[in-house]
Structures are given as structure tokens and as C-alpha cells.
N, C-alpha and C positions, 0 to 999 in steps of 0.2 A: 490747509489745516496746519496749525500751527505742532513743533513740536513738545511731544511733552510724554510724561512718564506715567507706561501705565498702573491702574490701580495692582495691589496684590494678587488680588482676587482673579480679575482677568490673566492675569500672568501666569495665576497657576493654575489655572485652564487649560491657558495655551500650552504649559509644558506637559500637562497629562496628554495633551494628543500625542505627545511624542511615545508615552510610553505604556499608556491603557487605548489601547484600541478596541477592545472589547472587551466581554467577560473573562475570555481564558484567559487574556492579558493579565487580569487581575490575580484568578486562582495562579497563575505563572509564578506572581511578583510574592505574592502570601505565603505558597508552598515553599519557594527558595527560602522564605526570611524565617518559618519555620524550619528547617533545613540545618541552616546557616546556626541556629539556635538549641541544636545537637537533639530534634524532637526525636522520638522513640515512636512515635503513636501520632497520626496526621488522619484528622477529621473533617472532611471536606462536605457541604451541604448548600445543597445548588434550589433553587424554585425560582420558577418559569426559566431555565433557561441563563439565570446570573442577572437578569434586570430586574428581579424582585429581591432576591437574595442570593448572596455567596458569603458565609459563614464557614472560617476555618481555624479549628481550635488545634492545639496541639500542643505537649509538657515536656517541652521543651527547659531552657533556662528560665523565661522570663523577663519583665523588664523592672525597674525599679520603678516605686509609684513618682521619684522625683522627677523621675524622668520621662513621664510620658507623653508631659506636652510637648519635647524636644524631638521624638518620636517622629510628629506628625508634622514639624516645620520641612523647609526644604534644605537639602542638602545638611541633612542632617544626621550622622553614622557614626557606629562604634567599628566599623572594621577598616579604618584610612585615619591620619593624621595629614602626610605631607602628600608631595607630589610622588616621590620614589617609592611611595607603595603602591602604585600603578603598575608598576614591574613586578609584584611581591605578591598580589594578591593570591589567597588561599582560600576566597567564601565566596559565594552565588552572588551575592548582594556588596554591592561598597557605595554606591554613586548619591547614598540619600535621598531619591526624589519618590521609591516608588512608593511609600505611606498616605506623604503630604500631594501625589497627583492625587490616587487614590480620595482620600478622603476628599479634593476638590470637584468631586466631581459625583458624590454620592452622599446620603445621609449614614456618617460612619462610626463605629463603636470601637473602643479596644479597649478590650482587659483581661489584665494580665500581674500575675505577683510570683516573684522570683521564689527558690527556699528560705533566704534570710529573713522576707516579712511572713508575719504573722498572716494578714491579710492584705488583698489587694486592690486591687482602683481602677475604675473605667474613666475611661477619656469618650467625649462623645463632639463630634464635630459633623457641622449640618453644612455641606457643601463649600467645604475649606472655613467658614465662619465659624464663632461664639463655640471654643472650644471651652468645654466644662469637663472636670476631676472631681471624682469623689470617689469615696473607700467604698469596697464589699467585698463580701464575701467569694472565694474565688481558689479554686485546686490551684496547686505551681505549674504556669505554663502560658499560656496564651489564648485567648481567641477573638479575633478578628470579625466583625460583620459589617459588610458592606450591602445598605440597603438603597431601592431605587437609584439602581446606577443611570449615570447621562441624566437624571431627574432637571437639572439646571441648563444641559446643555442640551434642547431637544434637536437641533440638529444633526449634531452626532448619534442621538437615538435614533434618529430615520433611518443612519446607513448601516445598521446593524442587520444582518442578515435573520432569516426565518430562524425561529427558534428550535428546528432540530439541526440547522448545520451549525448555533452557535454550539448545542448541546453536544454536540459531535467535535468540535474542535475543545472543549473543553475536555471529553471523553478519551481523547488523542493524545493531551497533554499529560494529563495522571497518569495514563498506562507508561506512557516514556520513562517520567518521572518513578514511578513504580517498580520498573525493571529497572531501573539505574541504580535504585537506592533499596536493594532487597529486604537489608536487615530495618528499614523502617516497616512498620507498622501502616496501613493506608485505607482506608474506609473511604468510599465518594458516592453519597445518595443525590438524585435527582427529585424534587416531590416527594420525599418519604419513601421513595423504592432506591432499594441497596445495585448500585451498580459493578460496586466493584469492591473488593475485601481482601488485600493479600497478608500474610502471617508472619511476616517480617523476620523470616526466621534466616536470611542472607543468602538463599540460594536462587540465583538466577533462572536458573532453567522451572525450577515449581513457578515464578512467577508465570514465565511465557507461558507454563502448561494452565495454569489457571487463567489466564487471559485468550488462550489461542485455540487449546486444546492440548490433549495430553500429545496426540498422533505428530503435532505439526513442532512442535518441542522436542519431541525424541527426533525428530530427525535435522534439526538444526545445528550446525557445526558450529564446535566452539574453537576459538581461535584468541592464541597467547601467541605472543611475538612482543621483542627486547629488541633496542639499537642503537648507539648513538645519543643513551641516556634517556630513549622515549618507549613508551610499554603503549601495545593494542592490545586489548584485550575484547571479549563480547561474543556474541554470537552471528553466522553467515548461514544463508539459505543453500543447501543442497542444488547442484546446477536442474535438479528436476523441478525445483520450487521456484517459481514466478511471479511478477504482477506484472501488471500492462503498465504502469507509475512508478514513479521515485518515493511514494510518500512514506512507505513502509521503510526505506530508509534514514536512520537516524546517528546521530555523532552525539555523543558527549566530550567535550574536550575540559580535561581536568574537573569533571562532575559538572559543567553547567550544558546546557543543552546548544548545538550550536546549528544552522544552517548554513555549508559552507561548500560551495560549488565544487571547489580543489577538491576535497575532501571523497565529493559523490561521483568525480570522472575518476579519481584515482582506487574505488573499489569497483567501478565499472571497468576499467581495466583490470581490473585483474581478474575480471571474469571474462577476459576478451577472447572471444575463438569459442566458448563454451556455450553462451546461453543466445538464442536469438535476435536478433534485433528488434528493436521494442519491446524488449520485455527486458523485466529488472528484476533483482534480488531480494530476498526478505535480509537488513541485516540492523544489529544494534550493536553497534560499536564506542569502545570508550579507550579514548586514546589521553594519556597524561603526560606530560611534556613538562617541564623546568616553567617556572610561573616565569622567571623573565625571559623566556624562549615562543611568549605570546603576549601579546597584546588585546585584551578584552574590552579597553574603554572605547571602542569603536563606533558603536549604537545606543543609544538608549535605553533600548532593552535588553543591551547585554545578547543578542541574537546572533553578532557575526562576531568574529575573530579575524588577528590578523598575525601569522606567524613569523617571527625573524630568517626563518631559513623553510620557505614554501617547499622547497624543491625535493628537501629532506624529508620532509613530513607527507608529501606525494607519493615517495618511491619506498618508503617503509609503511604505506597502510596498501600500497599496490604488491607489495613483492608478501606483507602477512597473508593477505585475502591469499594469492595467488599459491602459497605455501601451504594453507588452510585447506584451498581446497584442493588441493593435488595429495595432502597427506592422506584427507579420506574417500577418496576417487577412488572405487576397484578397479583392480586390471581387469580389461577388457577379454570379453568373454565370446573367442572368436571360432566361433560355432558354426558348420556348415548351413546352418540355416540362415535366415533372411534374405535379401534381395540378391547377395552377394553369391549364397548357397545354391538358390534356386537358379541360379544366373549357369554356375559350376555344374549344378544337375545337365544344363540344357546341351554342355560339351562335355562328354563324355572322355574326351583326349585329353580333356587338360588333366593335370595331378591334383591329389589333395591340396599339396604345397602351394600349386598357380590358385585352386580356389582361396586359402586362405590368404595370401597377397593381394588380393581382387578385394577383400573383405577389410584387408589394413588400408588400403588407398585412402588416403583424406580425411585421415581420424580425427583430425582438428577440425574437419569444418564444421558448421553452424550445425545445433543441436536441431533434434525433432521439437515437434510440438509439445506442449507438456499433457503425459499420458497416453504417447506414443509407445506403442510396445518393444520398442528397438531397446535392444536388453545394453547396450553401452552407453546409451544414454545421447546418439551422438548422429546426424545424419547418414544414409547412405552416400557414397562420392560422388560425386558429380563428374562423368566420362565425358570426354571434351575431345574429338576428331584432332588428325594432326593438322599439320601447317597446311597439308597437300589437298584439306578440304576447301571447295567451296565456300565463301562467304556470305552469309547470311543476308538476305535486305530484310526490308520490314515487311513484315506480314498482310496478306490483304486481312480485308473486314471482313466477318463472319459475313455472307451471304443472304441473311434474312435475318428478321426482328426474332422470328421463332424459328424453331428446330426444328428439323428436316425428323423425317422418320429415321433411326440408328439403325445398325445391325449391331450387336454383340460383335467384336473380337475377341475381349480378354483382359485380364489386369496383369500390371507391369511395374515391378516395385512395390505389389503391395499397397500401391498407393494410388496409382492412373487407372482409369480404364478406356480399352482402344476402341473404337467403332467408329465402321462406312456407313458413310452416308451417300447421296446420289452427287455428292461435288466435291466429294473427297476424304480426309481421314482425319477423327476429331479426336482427342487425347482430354478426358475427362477429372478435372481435380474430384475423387474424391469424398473428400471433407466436405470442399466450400459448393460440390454437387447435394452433399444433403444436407447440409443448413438451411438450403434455397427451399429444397423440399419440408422441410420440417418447419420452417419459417411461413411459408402460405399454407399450411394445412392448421397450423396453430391461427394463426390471425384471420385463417377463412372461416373454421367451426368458434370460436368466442364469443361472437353473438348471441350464436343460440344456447353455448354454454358448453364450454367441453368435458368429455367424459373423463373420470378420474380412476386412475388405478391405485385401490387402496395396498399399502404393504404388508405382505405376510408379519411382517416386526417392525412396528415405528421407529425408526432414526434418532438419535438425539444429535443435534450439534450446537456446538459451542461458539462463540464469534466470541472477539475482543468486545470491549464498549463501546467505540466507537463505530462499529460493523451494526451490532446489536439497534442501534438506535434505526439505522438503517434499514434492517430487514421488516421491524416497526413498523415506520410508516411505507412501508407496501406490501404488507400481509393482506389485505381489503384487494387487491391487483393480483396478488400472487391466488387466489381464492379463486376469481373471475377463469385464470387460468386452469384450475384445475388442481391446481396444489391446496392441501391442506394442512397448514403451518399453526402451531398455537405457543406463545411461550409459556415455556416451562419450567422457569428458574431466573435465575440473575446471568443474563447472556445465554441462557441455554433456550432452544427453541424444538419442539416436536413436530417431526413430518409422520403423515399419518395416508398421505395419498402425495402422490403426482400422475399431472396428465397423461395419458393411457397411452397418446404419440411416444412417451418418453420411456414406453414401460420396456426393462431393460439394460437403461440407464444409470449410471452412477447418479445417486441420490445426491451424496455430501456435496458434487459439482453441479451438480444442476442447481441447487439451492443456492451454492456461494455465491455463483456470480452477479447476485443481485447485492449484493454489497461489497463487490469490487469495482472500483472509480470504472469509468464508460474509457472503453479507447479511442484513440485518437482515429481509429480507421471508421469508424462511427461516426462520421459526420455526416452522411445523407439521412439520417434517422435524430436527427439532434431535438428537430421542432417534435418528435412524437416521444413521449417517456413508455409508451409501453408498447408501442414495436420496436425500439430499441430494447429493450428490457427481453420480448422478444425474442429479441437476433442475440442478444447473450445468451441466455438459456440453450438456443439454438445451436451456440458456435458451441457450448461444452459438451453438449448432447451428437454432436451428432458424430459420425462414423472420423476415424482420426487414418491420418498417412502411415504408412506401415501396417494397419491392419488387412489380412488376408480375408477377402469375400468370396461366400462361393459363388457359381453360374447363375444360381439363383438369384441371388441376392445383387448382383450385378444387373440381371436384367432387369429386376423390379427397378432400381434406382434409376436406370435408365430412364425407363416406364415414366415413372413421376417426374422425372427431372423436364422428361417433355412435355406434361399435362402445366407444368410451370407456367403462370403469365408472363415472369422474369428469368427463362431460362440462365441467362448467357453470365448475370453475376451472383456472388450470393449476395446476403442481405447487408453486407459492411461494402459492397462494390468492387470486389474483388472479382476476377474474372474466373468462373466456373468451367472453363471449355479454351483450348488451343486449336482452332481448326486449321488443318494443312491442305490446300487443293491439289486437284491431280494436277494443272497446270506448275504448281510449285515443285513437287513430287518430281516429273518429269525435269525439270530445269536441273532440279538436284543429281539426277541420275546423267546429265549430259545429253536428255532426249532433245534436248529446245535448245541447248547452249547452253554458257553460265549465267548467271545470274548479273 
């Protein structure tokens, strides 16, 4: 094939792949350039999803009506002249492309009249072709409608995902944008339902509470920190607040929204020692830096950054966080009680003073669960024999597919429970012992329909937007289970019953976790959505480490744990049981030799 130049048209196709990839791409590109256009008031209107419509108004400046077909060319902007304002930039938008992709790639409107005209003028362009202007009537400000997006390019319509995760990553995007930019004004309907409404009144934390909840707000640490000419400011999750994902963490760097690795290992450190492994932080962070101390013309869509001195900007959002949360960390509250306590009860010779030293050991290590009752928020230590012990081999295999009959010992930590069996001595997690059980007794009775425990007082809870979408479509699943969920507002949902297994339960947890991303330790449950779904409910529901069970309640669990078809792991594969034989027993004691 011969070479040759291709048509316009084609051209700016191909550069919109670079920078609409979907619909939130678009409300992305609209909301910055309203933004960018000092709006006060930002109207966002979403149907089906952004492939029917995404229409965003907002009274802003305005553009001139001379100017509107310049608007929609390419590379065509009012905030750059030369090259050296690449180093200079101060607005969301400079690169020109994202109207003129935009508009090549959907049947597009804009209009818009600054305050000097009287009236204003729509530009209407049908898949980058036969741009038409003409006057009307029109408030000062803007609005934008992009209709039948992809309409020309149906391949790229194909690889558009189902319309709740388009509708959810759209949902994601205005809440960012949202809490970033308070004192704006923000309205975002889906289909004529109101998703989201904040009052623009500049206060950060009213947003989070209106998006999050009032509870999950009030306890979110706000963090200021100065250095070197650069400011973090924003909000960190309390080391007791988690997700199983990174996605709840976000950056703004100098008001544009960024995704940037450096960035998310260096608040990860600074919560190192504090919070568990796999599991991450809530945090919205907005860091500003000297415009030519970055680099933004990286991407296309303006998504990555690149900074002149990384190393700098690593160890000032490491040492904020790190400061952050150490300012409102209480002093540890070192109580004769807990493992530590109970440990002291059992020798009477030692002093108060030896029990509390027992109880300081290892105050950095890896935290509890979240919703562990450990009042410092912090693991029990971990005793470790000296040099003079014995070394460990590998464990034999549990001795059979199922469980031998137990005897009761006892629990240990709060957390184990010990019992003989006829080949030796098994050390019981627990937790992921009653997940196993709550897990086959929910997915045994579902067939026939499981019994629901209605609430003395219906629940209300709150979800972001993009949660909200979420718990939507699997209210019809969460029903089958036994929950009785109905929404009751814009993000608000009422619980009115949960399954009677659960009755007991923290409600707000059991409910969440159907709208927190699936963990990674969930992959034997991948092919089924609602024994995964399941084993969530399951892991928040059921009994946590550090809590104290009585006689009773140990034996029952035992009980069940052995009627299990799956004793040995819980439902994420995690091993339920340490068994130690007498044969190892003896070795360790010096009966057989060493090991």
C-alpha cells in the first residue's frame, strides 16, 4: 500500500482513542474545562450509562460566539501560547484535543455565551463533520451535550464494559472531583435520579460526610504538612479504617487528578508497621508543588505526572502521612487485661511491672483485624523461643480429609482454641473456624430460603455513588439471602432484616461488604458471584481474634466446625486448624531426638 495522508476525519478518531476511552473520560474532560472556566455551579446528566447522553452545563465564563468553532478544532486552546508554558501551567485543560476528540466521535452540541453578549450560539457538530453556529437564547455559562457516543466507531462501542461499571466509574470520578473542589457547587443525575448534590459551601469534610457517611468523616484524619516549597494537604484513614484495594486512594497534584505509583507506595509507607498486609488506607490527598517542579504533558489525558525531584516528593508525603498519623494515634492504653493480662494472671510471681513489659513487647507489630477488640489497636507479640530451641521442620499433613472427634482444651490469646484429638494436638484459628461454619450453613439453607431476622430498628446506611450503584444491582441476591435491603434516598439504603445465622451481628458490616471490591485471597470463589459474595458477608460476620469465648461457645464451634464438609480451610482457603502430632510433640521434648 502505497503511502499517503490520512483523511481528517480518520485522524481525529484515531486521536480520540487516545483520550476518550469511555464515558467518564468524557464527563473527565467537560468537568475540568468547566473547572478550568471558574464554574460555581457544575451540572452533570448521565442516560444509559454516557452512550445515550452526557450533558454538562455549568456558569462558568463562557465562550465567545466567534469563537466557537475554534473550540471544537484540534489543538485548539486558550490557556498555552508557546512551548515554555508546559513548565507554567496553572489549569486542568491546555493540550486542545479534548472538545475536537470529543465531538469526533459522537453527535455533539455546545452552547454557550459569555457576560459581554447579549445572547448566545450553539455549535452543533455530527461525528467531527458539518459544524453549524447559530444564535439563542442562553444563561452565561456553558453547556455541553454529547450524544450517541462511539455512534461512528462501533468497535470501540463493543469494548465498553456493562453499563453499571461504566456508571460506577463515572460515579468515582465526580465524587474525586467533588471533594477536591468543595466550594464548587455539583449535581450528577443518572436517568433523572439525583445521585449526588453537594452545597459548595468549601468544606471538605461536609463533602466526605455527604458522600460517605456522617460516622466514616468524623473519623478521618486531616493532614497539613509544608516543605521545601510543597504543601499536602487532605484527608487519611484512621489505622482502624481499611480496604482490601488501592482504589479508595486518590492524589491531586496541583488540583488535576493523578494516578501515580510513587505517590501510593510512599503513603503506603507511612503507614508501614501499622496496618496489615493487604489491606490499604482510605486517603484523598492534594499535594501542590511549583508548576515547573512537574511535569503534566505526559499522557494524553493528563492522568500521569512526572516530577523533577521524585525523591523529594516521596519522602514529604511519607514523613506527612507518617506525622499525620502519629499526631492522632492515642497513647496506648496498657491495661492488665488482654492476652498479655491473662498471661500475668496465670504467674502469680511475676510483678505488675513484668506484666506490663510483656504487654509493651512488639507494639509495632502488624495490627489486628479490623474490629478487633484489642483497645491499641495493635497485635498481641509474637514470643519467639531462644537460640537454644529446637528448629522447626515442616509440618506433617493433617491425617485425614475430615476431623477426628476433638476434646475441648481451652482458648489461648483470645484468639486459638486448643483441643486433642486421638493423633495429637490441634490449635484452632478462630475466625476463619467460623467463617467455614457460617459459610456452609448460609449456602446449605438458600435453596429452601433462609430465615430472616427482622430489626428491632431499621438501619439506615449511607454509600458513596459509586458503592450505591453497587449494592443496586445485588439487592434481588441479598433478598434470596435473607437480607431485606430497599433504597431509601440518593445513596441511602434501609435494612429492615438480616439472615437469622447473622442475628447478633454488626449490621453496617455485614451490609458493606457487598460493595467493597472482592479480595485477592478470593480466588477459589471467582467463577461463583454469590458464594463469594457469601464468604464476604461471612469473613465480616463472623467471630474476630482477640475476642474472649466462653466454654460454651467454644464447644459449639468446635461442634460445627466438625459437622463441616470443608473443615480444614475457610471459604477464602486459608487454613482453619494447625495440627501438631504426638510424634512431633515428642521430638520437640527430646523424646525421639531432634528434629
Amino acid at each position: 500500500m502505497a503511502i499517503h495522508i490520512l483523511p481528517d476525519e480518520v485522524a481525529s478518531q484515531i486521536a480520540a482513542g487516545e483520550v476518550v476511552e469511555r464515558p467518564a473520560s468524557v464527563v473527565k474532560e467537560l468537568f475540568e474545562n468547566a473547572l478550568d472556566a471558574g464554574a460555581g455551579q457544575i451540572d452533570i446528566h448521565i442516560e444509559q450509562s454516557g452512550k445515550r447522553l452526557i450533558e454538562i452545563s455549568d456558569d462558568g465564563a463562557g465562550i465567545p460566539a466567534e469563537e466557537l468553532s475554534l473550540a471544537v478544532m484540534r489543538h485548539a486552546t486558550s490557556k498555552m501560547r508557546s512551548a515554555d508554558d508546559l513548565f507554567a501551567i496553572q489549569t486542568l485543560g491546555f493540550r486542545g484535543e479534548a472538545l475536537a476528540s470529543v465531538a469526533s466521535v459522537s453527535r455533539f452540541s455546545l452552547t454557550s455565551r459569555p457576560a459581554s453578549q447579549a445572547v448566545g450560539a450553539v455549535l452543533k457538530v455530527d461525528g467531527g463533520k458539518g459544524a453549524k453556529m447559530e444564535p439563542v437564547g442562553a444563561p452565561v455559562g456553558t453547556v455541553v451535550r454529547v450524544e450517541d457516543l462511539f455512534y461512528n466507531v462501533p468497535a470501540r462501542l463493543k469494548f465498553l464494559k456493562q453499563d453499571a461499571t461504566e456508571r460506577n466509574a463515572i460515579n468515582a470520578l465526580v465524587t474525586r472531583y467533588a471533594i477536591a473542589y468543595p466550594s464548587t457547587r455539583v449535581r450528577l443525575t443518572h436517568d433523572s435520579q439525583l445521585v449526588l448534590q453537594t452545597s459548595g459551601k468549601g468544606d471538605r469534610r461536609e463533602v466526605l460526610a455527604n458522600l460517605y457517611g456522617v460516622e466514616l468523616a468524623k473519623n478521618m484524619l486531616e493532614v497539613t504538612f509544608q516543605e521545601d516549597g510543597m504543601c499536602l494537604s487532605g484527608f487519611i484513614s484512621p489505622v482502624a479504617v481499611t480496604r482490601s484495594n488501592r482504589k479508595e486512594i486518590t492524589f491531586f497534584v496541583n488540583g488535576r487528578w493523578v494516578q501515580d505509583a510513587a505517590l501510593s507506595r510512599a503513603l503506603l509507607n507511612g503507614y508501614q508497621n501499622l496496618i496489615m498486609v493487604g489491606r490499604y488506607p482510605l486517603a484523598m490527598l492534594f499535594l501542590d508543588v511549583p508548576p515547573e517542579e512537574v511535569d503534566v504533558n505526559v499522557h494524553p489525558a493528563k492522568a500521569e505526572v512526572r516530577f523533577r525531584s521524585s525523591d523529594k516528593v516521596f519522602g514529604t508525603v511519607q514523613r506527612a502521612v507518617r506525622r499525620g498519623l502519629l499526631a492522632y494515634s492515642p497513647v496506648p492504653n496498657l491495661s492488665i487485661g488482654g492476652w498479655g493480662g491473662e498471661r500475668a494472671a496465670a504467674f502469680p510471681a511475676r510483678s505488675n511491672q513484668a506484666a506490663l513489659d510483656w504487654n509493651q513487647v512488639g507494639m509495632e507489630e502488624e495490627p489486628v483485624e479490623e474490629g478487633s477488640s484489642d483497645s491499641t489497636g495493635v497485635s498481641p507479640a509474637l514470643f519467639q523461643a531462644g537460640p537454644s530451641a529446637p528448629e522447626s521442620g515442616p509440618q506433617p499433613r493433617l491425617p485425614a480429609a475430615n476431623m477426628p472427634i476433638l476434646r475441648l482444651v481451652g482458648q489461648v490469646g483470645a484468639t486459638y482454641l486448643v483441643a486433642e484429638g486421638p493423633d495429637g494436638l490441634y490449635l484452632i484459628d478462630q475466625h476463619a473456624a467460623h467463617e467455614r461454619v457460617l459459610f456452609e450453613k448460609l449456602m446449605q439453607r438458600r435453596a429452601g430460603g433462609l430465615a430472616a431476622q427482622r430489626l428491632l430498628e431499621a438501619e439506615t446506611i449511607q454509600l458513596s455513588p459509586a458503592q450505591a450503584g453497587l449494592m443496586e444491582s445485588q439487592l434481588d441476591l441479598l433478598q434470596q439471602l435473607g437480607f431485606e435491603i430497599e433504597p431509601f434516598g440518593p445513596n441511602l439504603f434501609r435494612v429492615s432484616a438480616i439472615p437469622a445465622l447473622l442475628a447478633g451481628s454488626d449490621v453496617q458490616s455485614a451490609v458493606r461488604v457487598v460493595v467493597e471490591d472482592f479480595e485477592e485471597d478470593e480466588t477459589p470463589l471467582q467463577a461463583e458471584v454469590e458464594a463469594k459474595l457469601v464468604a464476604r458477608i461471612c469473613k465480616r460476620s463472623a467471630v474476630k481474634g482477640g475476642q474472649t469465648l466462653s466454654t460454651a461457645e467454644q464447644q459449639t464451634l468446635l461442634r460445627d466446625l466438625e459437622a463441616c464438609a470443608n473443615p480444614r480451610t475457610c471459604p477464602h482457603g486459608r487454613p482453619t486448624m494447625i495440627h501438631l502430632s504426638v510424634d512431633l510433640l515428642e521430638k520437640q521434648f527430646g523424646r525421639k531426638g531432634s528434629l
